[in-house]
NUMARNU-692839 format. One record per residue (C-alpha): residue in three letters; y, z, x. Coordinates in pm, 1 decimal. Each point is the difference from the previous one (the first is absolute). Layout:
BEGIN
r residuo: ALA&v: Y&w: Z&u: X
...
This chain:
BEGIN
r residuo: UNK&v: -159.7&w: 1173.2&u: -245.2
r residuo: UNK&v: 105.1&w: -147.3&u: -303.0
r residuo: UNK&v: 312.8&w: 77.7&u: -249.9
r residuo: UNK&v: 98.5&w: -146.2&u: -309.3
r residuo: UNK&v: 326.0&w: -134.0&u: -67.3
r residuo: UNK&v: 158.2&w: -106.7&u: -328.3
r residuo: UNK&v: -82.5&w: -358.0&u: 53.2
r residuo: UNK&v: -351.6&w: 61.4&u: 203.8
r residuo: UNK&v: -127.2&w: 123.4&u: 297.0
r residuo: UNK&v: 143.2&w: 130.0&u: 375.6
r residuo: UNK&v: -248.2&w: 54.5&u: 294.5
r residuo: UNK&v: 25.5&w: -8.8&u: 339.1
r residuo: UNK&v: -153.8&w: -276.7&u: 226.8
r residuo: UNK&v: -85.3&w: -40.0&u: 353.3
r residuo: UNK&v: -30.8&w: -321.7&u: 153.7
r residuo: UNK&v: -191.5&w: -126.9&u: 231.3
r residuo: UNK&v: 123.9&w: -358.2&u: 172.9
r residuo: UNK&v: -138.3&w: -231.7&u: 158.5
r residuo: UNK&v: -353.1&w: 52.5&u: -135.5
r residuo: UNK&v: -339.7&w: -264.2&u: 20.5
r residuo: UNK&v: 13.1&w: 23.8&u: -381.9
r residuo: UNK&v: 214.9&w: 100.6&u: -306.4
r residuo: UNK&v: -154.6&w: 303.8&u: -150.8
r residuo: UNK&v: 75.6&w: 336.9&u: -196.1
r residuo: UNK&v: -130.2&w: 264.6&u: 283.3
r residuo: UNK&v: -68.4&w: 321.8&u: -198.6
r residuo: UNK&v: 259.0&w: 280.3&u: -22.6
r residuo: UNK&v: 139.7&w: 159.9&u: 399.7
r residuo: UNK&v: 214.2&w: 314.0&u: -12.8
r residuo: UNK&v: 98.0&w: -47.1&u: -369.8
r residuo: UNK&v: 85.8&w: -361.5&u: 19.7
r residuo: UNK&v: -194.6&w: -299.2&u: -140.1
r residuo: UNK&v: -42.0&w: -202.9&u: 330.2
r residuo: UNK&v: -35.8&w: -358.3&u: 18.8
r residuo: UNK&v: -62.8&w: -235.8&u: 244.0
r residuo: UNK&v: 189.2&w: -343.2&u: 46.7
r residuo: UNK&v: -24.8&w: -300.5&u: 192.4
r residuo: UNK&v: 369.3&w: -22.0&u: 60.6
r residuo: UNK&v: 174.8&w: 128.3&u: 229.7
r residuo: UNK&v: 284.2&w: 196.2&u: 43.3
r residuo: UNK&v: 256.9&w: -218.1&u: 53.9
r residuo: UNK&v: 301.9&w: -125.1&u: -258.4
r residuo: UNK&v: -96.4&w: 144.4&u: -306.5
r residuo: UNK&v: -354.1&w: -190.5&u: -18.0
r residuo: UNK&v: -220.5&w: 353.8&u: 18.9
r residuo: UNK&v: 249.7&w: 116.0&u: -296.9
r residuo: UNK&v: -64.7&w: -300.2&u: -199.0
r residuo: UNK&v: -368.7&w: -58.7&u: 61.6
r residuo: UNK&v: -26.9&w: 311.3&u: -105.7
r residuo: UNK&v: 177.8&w: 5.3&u: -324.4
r residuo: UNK&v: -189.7&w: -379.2&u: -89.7
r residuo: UNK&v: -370.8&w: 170.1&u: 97.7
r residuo: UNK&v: 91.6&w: 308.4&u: -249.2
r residuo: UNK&v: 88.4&w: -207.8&u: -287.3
r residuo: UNK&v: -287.1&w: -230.0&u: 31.6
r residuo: UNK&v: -250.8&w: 298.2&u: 45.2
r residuo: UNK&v: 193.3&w: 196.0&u: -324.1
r residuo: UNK&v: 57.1&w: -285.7&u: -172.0
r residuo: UNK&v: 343.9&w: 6.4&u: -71.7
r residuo: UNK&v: 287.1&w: -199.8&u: 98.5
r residuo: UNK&v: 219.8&w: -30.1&u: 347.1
r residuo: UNK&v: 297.2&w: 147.1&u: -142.5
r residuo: UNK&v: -188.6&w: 302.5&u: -148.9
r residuo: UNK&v: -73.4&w: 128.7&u: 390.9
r residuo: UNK&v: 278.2&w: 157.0&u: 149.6
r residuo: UNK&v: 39.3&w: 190.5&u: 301.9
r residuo: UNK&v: 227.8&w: 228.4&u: 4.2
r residuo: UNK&v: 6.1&w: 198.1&u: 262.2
r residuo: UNK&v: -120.7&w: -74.9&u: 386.8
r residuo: UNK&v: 55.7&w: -385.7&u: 19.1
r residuo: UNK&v: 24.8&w: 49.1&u: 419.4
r residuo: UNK&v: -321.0&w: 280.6&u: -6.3
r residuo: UNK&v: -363.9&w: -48.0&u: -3.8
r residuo: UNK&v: 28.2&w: 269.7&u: -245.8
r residuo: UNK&v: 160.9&w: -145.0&u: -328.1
r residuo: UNK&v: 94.2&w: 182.6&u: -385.2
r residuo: UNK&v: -95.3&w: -296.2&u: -268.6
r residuo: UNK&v: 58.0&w: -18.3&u: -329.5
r residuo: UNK&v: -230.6&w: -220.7&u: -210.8
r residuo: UNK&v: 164.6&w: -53.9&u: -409.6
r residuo: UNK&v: -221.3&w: -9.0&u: -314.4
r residuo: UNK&v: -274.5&w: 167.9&u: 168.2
r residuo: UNK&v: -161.7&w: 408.6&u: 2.1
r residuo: UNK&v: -119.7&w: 150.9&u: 246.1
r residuo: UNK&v: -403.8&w: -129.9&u: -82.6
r residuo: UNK&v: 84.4&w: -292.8&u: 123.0
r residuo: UNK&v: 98.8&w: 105.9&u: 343.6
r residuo: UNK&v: -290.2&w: 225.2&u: 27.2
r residuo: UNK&v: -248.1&w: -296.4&u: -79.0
r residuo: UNK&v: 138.3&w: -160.8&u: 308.9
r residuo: UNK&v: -165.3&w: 292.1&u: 208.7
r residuo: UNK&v: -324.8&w: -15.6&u: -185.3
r residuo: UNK&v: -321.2&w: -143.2&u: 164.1
């Protein structure tokens, strides 16, 4: 689920829009999957997303990048100055 990269962490994401709340929903197929109250429309799902993962890791905008998927529920993201702990906390109860 999780790689490391030379400047922190890739995993794979799968979003769900359009959502009652915000919230981290376990791991699905390999993914971390996450639920968001915007919807799919302009970019706003892509950047809800990337402003709900740096407030739950607590880094900064700029450190969350997606790289790969930007049109797919199913995204590649790659999150700088973290390991792969952090990303596995997200899933923990």
């Amino acid at each position: 689920m999780v790689t490391t990269t030379p400047s922190g962490v890739r995993f794979e994401v799968q979003v769900a829009p359009r959502a009652s709340r915000e919230a981290v929903l376990g791991e699905h197929d390999g993914a971390l999957k996450v639920a968001l109250t915007a919807p799919p429309v302009d970019g706003a799902a892509n950047a809800a997303l990337v402003a709900f993962l740096a407030k739950r890791l607590g880094v900064a905008k700029r450190q969350v990048r997606i790289v790969q998927g930007t049109s797919s529920k199913r995204k590649v993201l790659e999150v700088d100055g973290l390991g792969p702990d952090a990303i596995a906390a997200l899933v923990a109860p």
